[in-house]
N, C-alpha and C positions, 0 to 999 in steps of 0.2 A: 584640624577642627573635628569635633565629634560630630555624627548626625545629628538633628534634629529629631526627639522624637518624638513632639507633637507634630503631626501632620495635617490634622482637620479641625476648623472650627466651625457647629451646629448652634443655629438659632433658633429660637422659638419667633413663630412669627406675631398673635395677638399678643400686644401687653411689654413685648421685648422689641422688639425694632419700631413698633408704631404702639400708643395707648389706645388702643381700640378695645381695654377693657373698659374705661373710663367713659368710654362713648357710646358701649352698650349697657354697661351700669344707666347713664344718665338717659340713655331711648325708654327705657323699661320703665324706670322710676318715673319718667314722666306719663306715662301708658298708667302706672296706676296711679300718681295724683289724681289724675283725667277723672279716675273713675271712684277719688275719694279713700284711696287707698294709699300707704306707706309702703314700698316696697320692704320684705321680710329679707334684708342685709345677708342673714345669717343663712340662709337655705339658696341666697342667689351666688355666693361666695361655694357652694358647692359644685357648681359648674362651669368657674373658671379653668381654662384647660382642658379642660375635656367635653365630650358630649353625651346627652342620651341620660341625665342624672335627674332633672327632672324639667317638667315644661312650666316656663312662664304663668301660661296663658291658664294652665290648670288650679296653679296658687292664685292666681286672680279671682278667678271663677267661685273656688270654694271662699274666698272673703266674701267675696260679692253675695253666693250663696245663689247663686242665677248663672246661665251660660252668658258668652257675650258674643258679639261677630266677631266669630276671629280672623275672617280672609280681611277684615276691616282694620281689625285692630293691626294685625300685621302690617300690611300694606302700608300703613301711618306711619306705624314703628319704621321700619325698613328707608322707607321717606327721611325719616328725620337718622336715622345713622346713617345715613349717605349723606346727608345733610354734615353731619357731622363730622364725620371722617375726611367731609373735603377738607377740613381747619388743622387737624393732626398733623403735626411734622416727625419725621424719624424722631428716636428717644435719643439725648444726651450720650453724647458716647459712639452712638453707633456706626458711624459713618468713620470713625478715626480707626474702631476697630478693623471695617472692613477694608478700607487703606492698608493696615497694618497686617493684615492677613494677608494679603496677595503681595507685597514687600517682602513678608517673610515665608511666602513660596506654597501659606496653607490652603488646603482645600476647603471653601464654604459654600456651609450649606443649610436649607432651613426644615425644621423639622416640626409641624404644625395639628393639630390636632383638628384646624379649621376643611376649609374645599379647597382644590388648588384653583377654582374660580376666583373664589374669595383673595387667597393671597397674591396669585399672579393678577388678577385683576386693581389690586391695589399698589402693588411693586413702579408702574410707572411713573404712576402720579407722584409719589417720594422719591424717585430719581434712580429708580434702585432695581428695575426690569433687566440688566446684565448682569455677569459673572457669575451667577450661583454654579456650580458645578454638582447640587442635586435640588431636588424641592419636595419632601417626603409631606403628602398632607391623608388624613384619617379619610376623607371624603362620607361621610356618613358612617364610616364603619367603626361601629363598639370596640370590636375585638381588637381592632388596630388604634383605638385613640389611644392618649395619656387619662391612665398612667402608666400602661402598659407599654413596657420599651419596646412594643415590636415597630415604632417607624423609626426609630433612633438606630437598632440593628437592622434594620431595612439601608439603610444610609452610610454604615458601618460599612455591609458587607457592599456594598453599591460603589463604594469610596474604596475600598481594598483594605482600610485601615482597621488595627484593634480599639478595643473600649479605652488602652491607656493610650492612644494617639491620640484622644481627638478631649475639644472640650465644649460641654454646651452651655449655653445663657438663658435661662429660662428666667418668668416673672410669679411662677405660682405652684401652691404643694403640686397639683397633678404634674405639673410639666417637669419639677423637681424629681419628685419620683419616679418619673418612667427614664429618667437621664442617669440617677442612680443606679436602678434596675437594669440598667444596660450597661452598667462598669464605668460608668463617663464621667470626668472630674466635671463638678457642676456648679456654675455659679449662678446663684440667684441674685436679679436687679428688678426689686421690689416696684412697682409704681404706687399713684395714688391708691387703686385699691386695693392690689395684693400689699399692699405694707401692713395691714393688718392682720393679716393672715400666716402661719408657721412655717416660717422658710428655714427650719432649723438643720433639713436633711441635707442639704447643700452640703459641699464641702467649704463654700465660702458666699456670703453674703456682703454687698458691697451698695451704696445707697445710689451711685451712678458709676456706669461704667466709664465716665470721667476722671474718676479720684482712683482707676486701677489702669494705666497702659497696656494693649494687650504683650508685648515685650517684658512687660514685669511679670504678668499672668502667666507667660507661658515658662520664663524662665522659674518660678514658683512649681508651678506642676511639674516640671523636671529637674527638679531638684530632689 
C-alpha cells in the first residue's frame, strides 16, 4: 500500500461545525429592529470570518444618527446569543467526518478566527470538547485572523505537516481565502448565510458535508 498523503484535517470553527453565524446574524438583526432599524446585510457579511472589519454598534449609531448605550446594548445582544447557541447542533456532516478522520489515522484540527474561550467554551455542550490534536484561534489579533493564513500555517507547522497534507472546511470568503493562501485543498460548506456569499475560491464547494464522505474527499485530493 502507498502512504497516505493527506495527513491533517482543519476546521473552521463559527459557521462550519456549529451555525453560530446564523445566531449572530439573528442577535444583531434583532438589536436593530429594537431600535427601528434593518440590519445593512451587505456590510454585516463583511465580517464573517474575520475580525476588526467593522463594529456593529457604529452602523447603528450613524442610522440612528445619536450614540446608544452600548455596554446595554451588548450585554442584551450577548444574552440572547447565548440564548441561542444553546439550540445549535453540530452542522450536518460533521460529526461523520470527525469519525472518519481518526479511522483513517488524520490529525484534527480547528482553525478559528474567533477567542479560544469562545470555541473551547462551546466544544462541550456539542459533545465535541476531545481529540482535536490543535485549536489555532486569532484571539483578538488582526494580523493573525482570516484571511490571512497565518493560524492555518500556525497549525501546519504545529502538525509537522505540508499545505498538500492537510484539507480545511471552511463556511465563508475570509475563511476560504486564508485556507488558500496557505496552500490548503479547501472546501467550502456554505450555510444559511454564507450561501450568498462567493465561495468561488474554494477548490470545491459542496452544499453539505453529507452529500461528500470524507474517504471520497480525501481520495479526490490525492488523486
Amino acid at each position: 500500500m502507498t502512504a497516505r498523503r493527506v495527513k491533517a484535517l482543519l476546521l473552521d470553527f463559527d459557521g462550519t461545525i456549529v451555525d453560530s453565524e446564523s445566531v449572530d446574524l439573528r442577535s444583531w438583526k434583532e438589536v436593530f429592529e429594537a431600535h427601528g432599524h434593518a440590519i445593512p446585510h451587505d456590510r454585516f457579511a463583511l465580517r464573517i470570518g474575520t475580525i476588526g472589519v467593522l463594529d456593529e454598534l457604529d452602523e447603528l449609531e450613524a442610522l440612528l444618527g445619536r450614540a446608544v448605550d452600548r455596554p446595554a446594548v451588548e450585554a442584551t445582544r450577548r444574552a440572547r446569543e447565548h440564548e441561542l447557541m444553546q439550540l445549535e447542533p453540530v452542522r450536518a456532516g460533521i460529526a461523520a467526518y470527525l469519525a472518519e478522520a481518526r479511522e483513517l489515522g488524520l490529525e484534527v484540527g480547528i482553525v478559528s478566527s474567533s477567542t479560544r474561550a469562545w470555541v473551547e467554551g462551546n466544544l462541550p455542550r456539542l459533545g465535541l470538547a476531545d481529540g482535536w490534536a490543535c485549536i489555532f484561534c486569532a484571539d483578538g489579533d488582526r494580523d493573525r485572523c482570516k484571511p490571512s493564513p497565518a493560524l492555518y500555517l500556525e497549525a501546519l507547522e504545529l502538525l509537522g505537516v505540508g499545505p498538500e497534507e492537510a484539507i480545511a472546511i471552511e463556511d465563508s470568503p475570509n475563511g476560504v481565502a486564508a485556507a488558500v493562501a496557505a496552500g490548503i485543498f479547501c472546501v467550502a460548506v456554505p450555510n444559511p448565510v454564507t450561501s450568498r456569499l462567493d465561495l468561488a475560491a474554494a477548490d470545491l464547494v459542496v452544499g453539505s458535508l453529507e452529500d461528500l464522505p470524507l474517504r471520497e474527499l480525501v481520495v479526490r485530493v490525492e488523486s
